[in-house]
Each structure stands twice: as C-alpha cells, then as structure tokens.
N, C-alpha and C positions, 0 to 999 in steps of 0.2 A: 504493500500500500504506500510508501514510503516512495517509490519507485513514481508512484498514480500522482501525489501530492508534487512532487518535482516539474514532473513532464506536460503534467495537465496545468502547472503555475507557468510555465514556459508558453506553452501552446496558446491561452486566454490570452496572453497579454498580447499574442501576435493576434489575437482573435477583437481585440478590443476593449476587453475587460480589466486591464491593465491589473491585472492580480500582483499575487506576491511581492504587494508594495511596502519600498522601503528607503533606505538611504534617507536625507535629510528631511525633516520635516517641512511640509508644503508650509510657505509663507505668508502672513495678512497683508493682503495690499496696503499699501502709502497712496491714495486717494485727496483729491482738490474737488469743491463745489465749481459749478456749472453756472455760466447765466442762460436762461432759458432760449435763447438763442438758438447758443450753441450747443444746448442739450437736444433741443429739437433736429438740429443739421446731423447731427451722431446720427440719432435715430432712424431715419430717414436714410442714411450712408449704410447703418447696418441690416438694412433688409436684404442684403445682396445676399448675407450669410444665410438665410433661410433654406431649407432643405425640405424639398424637390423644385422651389422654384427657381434656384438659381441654374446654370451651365451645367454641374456636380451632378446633378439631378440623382436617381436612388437607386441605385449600383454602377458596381464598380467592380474591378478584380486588379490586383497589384502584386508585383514580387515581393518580397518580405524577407528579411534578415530580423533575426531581434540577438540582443549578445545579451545574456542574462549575468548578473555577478554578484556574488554573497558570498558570507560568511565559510559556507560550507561546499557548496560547489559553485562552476563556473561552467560555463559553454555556449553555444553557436547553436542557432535553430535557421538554416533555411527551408524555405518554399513558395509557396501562393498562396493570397487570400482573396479570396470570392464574400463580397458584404453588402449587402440589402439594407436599405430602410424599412423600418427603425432598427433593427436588432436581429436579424438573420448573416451568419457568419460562416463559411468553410474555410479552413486552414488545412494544409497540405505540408508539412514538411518533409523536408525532403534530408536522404543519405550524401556522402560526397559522391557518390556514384550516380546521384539521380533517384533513388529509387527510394519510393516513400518508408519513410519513418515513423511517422504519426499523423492523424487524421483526425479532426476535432470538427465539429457540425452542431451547430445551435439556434434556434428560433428567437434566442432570449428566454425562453418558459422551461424549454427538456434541451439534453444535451446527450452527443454522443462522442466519446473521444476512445480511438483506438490505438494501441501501442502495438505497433507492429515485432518490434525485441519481444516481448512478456507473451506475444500472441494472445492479447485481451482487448476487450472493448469494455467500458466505462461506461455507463448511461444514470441519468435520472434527470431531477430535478434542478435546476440553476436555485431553486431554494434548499436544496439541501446541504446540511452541513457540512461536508466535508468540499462543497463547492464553493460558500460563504464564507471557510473560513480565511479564504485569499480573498476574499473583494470586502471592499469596504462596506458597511452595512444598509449603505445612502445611495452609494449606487444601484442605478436598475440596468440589469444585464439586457433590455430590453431597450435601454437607448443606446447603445453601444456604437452603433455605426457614427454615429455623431460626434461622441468622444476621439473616435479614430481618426476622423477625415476632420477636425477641426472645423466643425458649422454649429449651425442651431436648428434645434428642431422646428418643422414646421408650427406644433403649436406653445411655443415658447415667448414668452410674456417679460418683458423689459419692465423692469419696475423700477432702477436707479441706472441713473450715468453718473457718472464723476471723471474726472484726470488723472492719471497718471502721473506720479511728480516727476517719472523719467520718460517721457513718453505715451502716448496712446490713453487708449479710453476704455475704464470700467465698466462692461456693461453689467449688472444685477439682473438674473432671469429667474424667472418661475415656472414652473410647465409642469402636467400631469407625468413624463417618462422621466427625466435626466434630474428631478427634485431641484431646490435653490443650489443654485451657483454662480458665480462671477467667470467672466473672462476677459483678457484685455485685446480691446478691438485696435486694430492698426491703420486708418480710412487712409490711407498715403495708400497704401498696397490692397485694401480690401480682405486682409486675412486676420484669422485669432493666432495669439501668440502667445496666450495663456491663458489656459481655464485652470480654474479651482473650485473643488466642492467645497460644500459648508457644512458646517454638522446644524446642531440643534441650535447651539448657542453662539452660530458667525461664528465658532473656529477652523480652521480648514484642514479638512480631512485629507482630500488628493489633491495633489499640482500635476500637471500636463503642459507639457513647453512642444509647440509645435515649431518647428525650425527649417531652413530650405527649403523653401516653398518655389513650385515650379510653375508654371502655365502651361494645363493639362489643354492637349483638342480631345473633343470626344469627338467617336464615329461620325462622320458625314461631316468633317471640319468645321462642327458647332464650339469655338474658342472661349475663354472668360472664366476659366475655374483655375484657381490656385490650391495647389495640394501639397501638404508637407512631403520632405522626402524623408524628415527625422524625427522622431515623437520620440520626446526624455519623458517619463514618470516617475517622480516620487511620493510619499505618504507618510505618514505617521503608524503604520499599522504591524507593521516589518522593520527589523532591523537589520540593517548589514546587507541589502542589495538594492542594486544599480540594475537599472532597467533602460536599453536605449532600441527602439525598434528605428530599422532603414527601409523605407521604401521607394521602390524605383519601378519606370516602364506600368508609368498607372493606364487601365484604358476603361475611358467610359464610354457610353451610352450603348452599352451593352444591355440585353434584355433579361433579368433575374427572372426564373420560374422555381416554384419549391424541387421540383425534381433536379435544377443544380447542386439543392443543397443535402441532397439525400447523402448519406452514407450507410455502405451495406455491409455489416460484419463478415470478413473470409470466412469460409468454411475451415473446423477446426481450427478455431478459435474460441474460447472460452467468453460468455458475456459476465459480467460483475454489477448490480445494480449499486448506485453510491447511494445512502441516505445522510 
C-alpha cells in the first residue's frame, strides 16, 4: 500500500490534484485598495480567464513531466495528460522505453489508477480516505482542470480586487467547484500567476505559481490562449516535498468524449478497492 500512496501522490498531481503537498508554506498576499475605476477595468480584463469561453475552451491533452522530491524518495514521472472540464483527467505515464507505467483516470467523483510494476488497479472514491489524505480538505477534485491550466471557472464569482504591492491584481473568487480562493491576475499578459486557496479562516492552505506561459493555436488556427509550460505547488499539508510539473506541445480544440477517459484493467491483474 505504501507503494499505492507514493505513485498515486505522483500520478494526481500530474493529474491536477496537486497532492502530496508540501515544501514551504503557501503565502498571504500583500494587497492595496482599488479606486473603483480601476476595480471595474480589472474586472472587465478578467473575463478572458473564464472557462469555456475563452480560446482554452474545455479540453485539452498535453505532454507532462512532473519531478516529485521529498524527504524520502525522489523521481521523474513522464507521459500524457488528457483533461476535460471541470474535472475529468487521464494521465498516462510512461517507462524510459515508452511503455506505460501507470494509468490514473478520474471524473472528479470515482477514480481508477493502475500500476503497471505491482500488476494492480486502484479504484474508488476521490472521497475516500486514503485518497484525501494527499489533497487538501478544501479542494474539490472536481475542479481540477482549472487549477491545472491556470483559468477560472465558468461559474466563478469575483467578490474582491485589490493590488499587488509587486505587481498585478488580486482577484477574490467564490464558486460552487474550486471553494474561496485568490489568484493574482496579470492584465499586461492576460494570465494567472498565482492562485491560493483559503481555508476557513483567510489562511492559505495551497499556493500554485503558474510560470512560462506560451501562446497555445488550437485546431483550425483558432489563437488567444496562454498556457503555463511550468506549474510549482506548495502547501502547508506535507512536509519535505517539492513538486514542479512541465508541460509542453499542449493541443487544443480537440473533442473530449467519456470513452477517452475510460481505462480498462489488463487481464491478470489484481483490482484493490481504496476506502
């Protein structure tokens, strides 16, 4: 199990879940008042970040690298991730030779992760506890795509702006999937460059630093999405790991159907439910 806890903390975080978080505690912003103005021109600037209306639109598939590092072990996850809005995710990693390694498949609600080594498959619940016990308690593994690709959900609710004392702008959102959280809006570039969740009491639980952001064309040279090439995650929940996922050769306006995100346990192969 030991083994499940490891490779299934690797595999989420390439998946969006940004699990088995740790290394330095996520920061409170430094924050400046607005004149209504200029609160309004934000607001207005940041609708481009909305998800499905923008370019981005709601799938996607992307190469993936994540370098996981802690306390106790270290390593290299390549492969492909295939990611639907809101919260539908396949990751695929892959051996140096090519050849899959582990196979992880989630709606946000049930999950299916396979380790090709152990010849097991993993299933159950995204609320079960041995799956909760890497993700934060606030996060919903059901907004996941969002957290990944750096937007906002479609129905996500702006309830403060403020500045940045180094730059860029606060926004404060509320929404029924992704709970309260801040991110900082960058309107020169049109990208976020940091979300933070919130817990109960405005302390913040996760930080998310999206970094090298590229000008994605989707199919039929529809242009205008910016996408990180590098997602850092840390948290307060784990101690002792570094978490850096790379993404390169994103392609979108590809068409997601649930049978993309099937996976089918090999024959002779053992299933394992996690509660």
């Amino acid at each position: 199990m030991r083994c499940f806890f490891y490779r299934l903390s690797a595999a989420l975080l390439v998946g969006g879940f940004f699990v088995a978080l740790a290394g330095c505690a996520a920061t409170r912003p430094a924050v400046q008042p607005l004149a209504a103005d200029e609160e309004r021109r934000v607001r207005e600037q940041a609708a481009s970040l909305l998800v499905p209306v923008n370019a981005c639109g709601g799938c996607l598939d992307v190469e993936a690298r994540v370098v996981v590092q802690s306390l106790w072990q270290s390593g290299t996850v390549e492969g492909y991730l295939l990611a639907r809005a809101p919260g539908a995710l396949k990751f695929v990693g892959l051996s140096p030779i090519g050849q899959p390694l582990l196979l992880l498949t989630t709606d946000g609600v049930w999950f299916r992760f396979i380790s090709v080594a152990e010849a097991i498959a993993y299933e159950g619940a995204t609320t079960a506890a041995a799956f909760r016990k890497y993700a934060p308690s606030s996060l919903d593994p059901q907004a996941s795509f969002y957290w990944l690709i750096g937007r906002l959900p479609h129905d996500s609710r702006i309830i403060g702006v403020s500045r940045d004392e180094t730059g860029g702008y606060w926004l404060t959102l509320a929404n029924g999937a992704a709970g309260r959280h801040r991110v900082l809006f960058d309107p020169a570039r049109g990208v976020i460059t940091r979300a933070v969740l919130l817990g109960p009491d405005e302390e913040p639980l996760l930080e998310v630093r999206y970094e090298a952001h590229q000008e994605v064309t989707a199919l039929g040279g529809v242009a205008g999405c910016r996408l990180p090439g590098r997602v850092i995650i840390s948290g307060r929940q784990h101690n002792g790991a570094a978490l850096t996922a790379h993404f390169s050769n994103w392609l979108l306006g590809t068409t997601c159907n649930d049978a993309d995100f099937a996976v089918t346990v090999p024959p002779g192969f053992a299933t394992e439910r996690v509660e």
